[in-house]
C-alpha angles and dihedrals in degrees: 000000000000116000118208137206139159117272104257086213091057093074086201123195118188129196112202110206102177109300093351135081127201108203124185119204105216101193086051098034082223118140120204138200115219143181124255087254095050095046094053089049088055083040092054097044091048095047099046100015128217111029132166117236092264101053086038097052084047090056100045090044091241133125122240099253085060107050087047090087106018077068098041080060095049100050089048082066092047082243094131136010139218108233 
């Protein structure tokens, strides 16, 4: 199974404001807009690190079929990485 982390070069900050996250990249200067469910995905892999999809969709209280994309969009901003 894939395991998943944040990039260590992407040097990421997130803002939480009710269901939304605001993230910015640093290596990239982008600043993104996320979903709730996105932005607790980011929020999980930076508090307790490297997670395959399953731990990570337990502890973001979504089912697999969901975080599949929600990571496949991620990754596509560099914002996470398959290890």
């Amino acid at each position: 199974m894939a395991r998943w982390s944040i990039p260590q070069r992407a040097d990421l900050r997130w803002y939480r404001w009710d269901d939304e996250y605001v993230i910015h990249h640093g290596l990239s200067n982008d600043t993104h807009r996320l979903s709730g469910d996105a932005g607790r995905v980011i929020e999980a892999l930076q508090l307790h690190g490297m997670q395959d999809a399953f731990a990570l969709a337990g502890q973001c209280g979504l089912d697999g079929e969901a975080l599949e994309p929600i990571l496949s969009a991620l990754a596509d901003l560099d914002l996470v990485a398959r290890c």
